[in-house]
C-alpha positions as CSV (number, residue, x, y, z in Angstrom):
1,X,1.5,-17.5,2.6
2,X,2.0,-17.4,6.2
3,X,2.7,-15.5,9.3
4,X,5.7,-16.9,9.4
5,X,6.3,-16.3,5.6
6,X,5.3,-12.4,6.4
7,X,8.1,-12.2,9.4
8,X,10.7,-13.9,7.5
9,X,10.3,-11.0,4.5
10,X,10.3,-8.4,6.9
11,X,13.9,-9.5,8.0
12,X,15.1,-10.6,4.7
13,X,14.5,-7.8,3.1
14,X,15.5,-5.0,6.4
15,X,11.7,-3.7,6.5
16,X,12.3,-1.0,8.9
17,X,10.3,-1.5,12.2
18,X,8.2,2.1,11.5
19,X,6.6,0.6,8.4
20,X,6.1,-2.8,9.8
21,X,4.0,-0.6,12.2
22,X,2.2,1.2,9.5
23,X,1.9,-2.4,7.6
24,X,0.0,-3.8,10.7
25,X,-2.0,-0.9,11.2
26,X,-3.1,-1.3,7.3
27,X,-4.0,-5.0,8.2
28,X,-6.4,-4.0,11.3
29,X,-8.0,-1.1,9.1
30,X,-8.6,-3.0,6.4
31,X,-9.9,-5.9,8.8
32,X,-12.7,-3.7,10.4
33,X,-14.2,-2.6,6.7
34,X,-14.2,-6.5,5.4
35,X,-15.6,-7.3,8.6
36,X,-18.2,-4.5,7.9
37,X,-18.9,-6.3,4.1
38,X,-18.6,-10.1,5.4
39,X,-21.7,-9.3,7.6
40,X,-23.7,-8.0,4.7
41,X,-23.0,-11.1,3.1
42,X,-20.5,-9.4,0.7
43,X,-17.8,-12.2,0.4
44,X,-14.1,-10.9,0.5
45,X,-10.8,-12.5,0.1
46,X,-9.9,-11.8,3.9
47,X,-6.5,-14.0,3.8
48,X,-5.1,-12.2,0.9
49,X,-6.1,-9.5,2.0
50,X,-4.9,-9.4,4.9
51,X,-1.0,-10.9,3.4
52,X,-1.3,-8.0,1.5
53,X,-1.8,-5.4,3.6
54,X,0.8,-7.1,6.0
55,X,3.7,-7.0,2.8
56,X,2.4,-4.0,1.1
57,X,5.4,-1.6,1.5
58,X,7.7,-5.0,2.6
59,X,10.3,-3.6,0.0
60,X,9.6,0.3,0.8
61,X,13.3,0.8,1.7
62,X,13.6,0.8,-1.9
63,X,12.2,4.2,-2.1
64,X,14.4,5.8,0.8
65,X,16.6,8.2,-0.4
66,X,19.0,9.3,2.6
67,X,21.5,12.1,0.8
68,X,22.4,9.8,-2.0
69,X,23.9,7.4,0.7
70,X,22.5,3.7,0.2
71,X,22.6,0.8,2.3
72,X,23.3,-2.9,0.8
73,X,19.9,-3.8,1.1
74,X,19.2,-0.9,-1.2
75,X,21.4,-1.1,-3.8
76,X,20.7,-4.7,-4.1
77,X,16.7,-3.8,-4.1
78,X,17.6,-1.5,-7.4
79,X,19.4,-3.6,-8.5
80,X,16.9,-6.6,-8.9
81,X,14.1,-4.1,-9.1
82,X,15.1,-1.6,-11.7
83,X,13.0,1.2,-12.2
84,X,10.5,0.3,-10.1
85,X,9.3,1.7,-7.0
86,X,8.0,-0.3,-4.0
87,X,4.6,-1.4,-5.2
88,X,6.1,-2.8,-8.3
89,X,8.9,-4.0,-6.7
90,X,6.9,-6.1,-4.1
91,X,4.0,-6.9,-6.5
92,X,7.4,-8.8,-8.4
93,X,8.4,-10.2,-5.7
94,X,5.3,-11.5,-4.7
95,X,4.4,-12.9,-8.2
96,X,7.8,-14.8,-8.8
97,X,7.0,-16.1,-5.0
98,X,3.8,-17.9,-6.2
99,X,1.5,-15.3,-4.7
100,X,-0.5,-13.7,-7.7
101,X,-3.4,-12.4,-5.5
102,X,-1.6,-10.7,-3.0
103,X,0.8,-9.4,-5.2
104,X,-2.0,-7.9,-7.5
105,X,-3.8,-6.4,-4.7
106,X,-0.5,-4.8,-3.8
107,X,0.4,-3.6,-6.9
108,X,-2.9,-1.4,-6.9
109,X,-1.7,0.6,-4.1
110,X,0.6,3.0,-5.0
111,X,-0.7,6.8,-5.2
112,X,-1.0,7.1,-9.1
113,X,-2.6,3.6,-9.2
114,X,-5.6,4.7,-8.7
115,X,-5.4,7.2,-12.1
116,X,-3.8,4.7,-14.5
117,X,-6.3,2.3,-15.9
118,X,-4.2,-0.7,-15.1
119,X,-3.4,-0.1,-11.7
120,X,-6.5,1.4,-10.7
121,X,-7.8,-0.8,-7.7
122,X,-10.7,-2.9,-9.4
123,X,-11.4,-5.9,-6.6
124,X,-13.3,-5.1,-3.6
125,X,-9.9,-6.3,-1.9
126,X,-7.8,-3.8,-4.1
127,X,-10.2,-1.2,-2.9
128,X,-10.0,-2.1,0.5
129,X,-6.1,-2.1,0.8
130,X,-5.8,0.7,-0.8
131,X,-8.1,3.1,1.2
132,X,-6.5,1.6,4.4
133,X,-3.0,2.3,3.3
134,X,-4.3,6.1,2.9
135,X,-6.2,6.2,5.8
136,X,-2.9,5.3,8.1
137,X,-0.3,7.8,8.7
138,X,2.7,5.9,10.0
139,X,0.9,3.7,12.5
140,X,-2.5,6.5,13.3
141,X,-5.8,6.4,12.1
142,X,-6.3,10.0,9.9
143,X,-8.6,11.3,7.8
144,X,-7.6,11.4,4.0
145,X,-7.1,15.1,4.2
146,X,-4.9,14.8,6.9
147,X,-2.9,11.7,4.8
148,X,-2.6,13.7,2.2
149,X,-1.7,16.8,3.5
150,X,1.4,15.2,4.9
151,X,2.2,13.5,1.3
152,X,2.1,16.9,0.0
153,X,4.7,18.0,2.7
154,X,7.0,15.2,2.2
155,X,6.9,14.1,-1.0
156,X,5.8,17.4,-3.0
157,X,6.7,20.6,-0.6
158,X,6.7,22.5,-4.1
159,X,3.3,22.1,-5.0
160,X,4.6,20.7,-8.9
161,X,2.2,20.0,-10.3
162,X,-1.0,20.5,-8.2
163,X,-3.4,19.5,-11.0
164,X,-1.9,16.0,-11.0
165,X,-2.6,15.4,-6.9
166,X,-6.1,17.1,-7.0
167,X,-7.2,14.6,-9.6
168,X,-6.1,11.5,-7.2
169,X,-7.4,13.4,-4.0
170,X,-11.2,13.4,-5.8
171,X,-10.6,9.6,-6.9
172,X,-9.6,8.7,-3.4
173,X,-12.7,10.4,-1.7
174,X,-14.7,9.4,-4.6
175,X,-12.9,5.6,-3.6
176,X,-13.8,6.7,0.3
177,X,-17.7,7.4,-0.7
178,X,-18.5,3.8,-2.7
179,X,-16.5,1.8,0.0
180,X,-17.8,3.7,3.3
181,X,-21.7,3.3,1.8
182,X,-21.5,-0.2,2.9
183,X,-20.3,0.6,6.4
């Protein structure tokens, strides 16, 4: 994997320029807590780490729903994808790309991941990504409370099924506690 590699997916694939943002911002979040483990002596993975933060929501289009109206890109992204949303989608991708690490670390990422045994983040990498990814709304620096109060505006405006969230809010300030102890 490559810079290069990273730009060339983004276009491929239409990665709209707002989550490229938010990708990048990921990258340099992430960046700062390695850098805070690396001089502890903690080793860490900084190059896939860094990939995957960079291509974590690289197929995110995937989960756009704009009124039922889909673009190619779309359509073709279910199509080759079905049934899965972006984290699978890319952690496929990634995998069939010769990319196992990043694509694993990517696959922890997305919001229930961290409740499902399988998915839960388990590397200090997976970890790592994964806290960025909540700490960064669109391209800013927030708070998880602040992250998550927006999710619950735009992706659960109902409240269904409040139980469910509360029990990945604890695990992601529980996640927030064991990672920030280093730092």
């Amino acid at each position: 994997m490559n810079l290069d590699l990273v730009e060339k997916l983004y276009k491929e694939y239409q990665t709209p320029e707002h989550v490229i943002a938010h990708c990048k911002k990921v990258a340099e979040v992430a960046s700062k807590i390695a850098d805070e483990y690396m001089k502890k002596g903690i080793p860490i993975d900084y190059e896939n780490l860094n990939f995957a933060c960079l291509l974590h929501d690289v197929l995110r289009i995937i989960d756009f729903n704009a009124g039922g109206k889909y673009s190619e890109m779309q359509k073709k992204l279910c199509a080759t994808y079905p049934g899965m949303d972006h984290s699978m989608a890319a952690y496929t991708l990634l995998s069939e790309m010769g990319e196992p690490i990043i694509a694993e670390i990517i696959k922890k990422h997305a919001f229930d991941g961290i409740m499902i045994k399988e998915n839960h983040p388990f590397t200090l990498e997976e970890k790592i990504m994964t806290y960025a990814d909540k700490r960064v709304l669109h391209e800013n620096i927030v708070s998880l409370k602040e992250r998550f109060e927006d999710g619950k505006k735009r992706y659960n405006p109902n409240n269904e099924n409040p139980e469910h969230d509360d029990k990945a809010y604890k695990a992601y300030f529980k996640l927030e506690k064991e990672l920030l102890k280093c730092c």
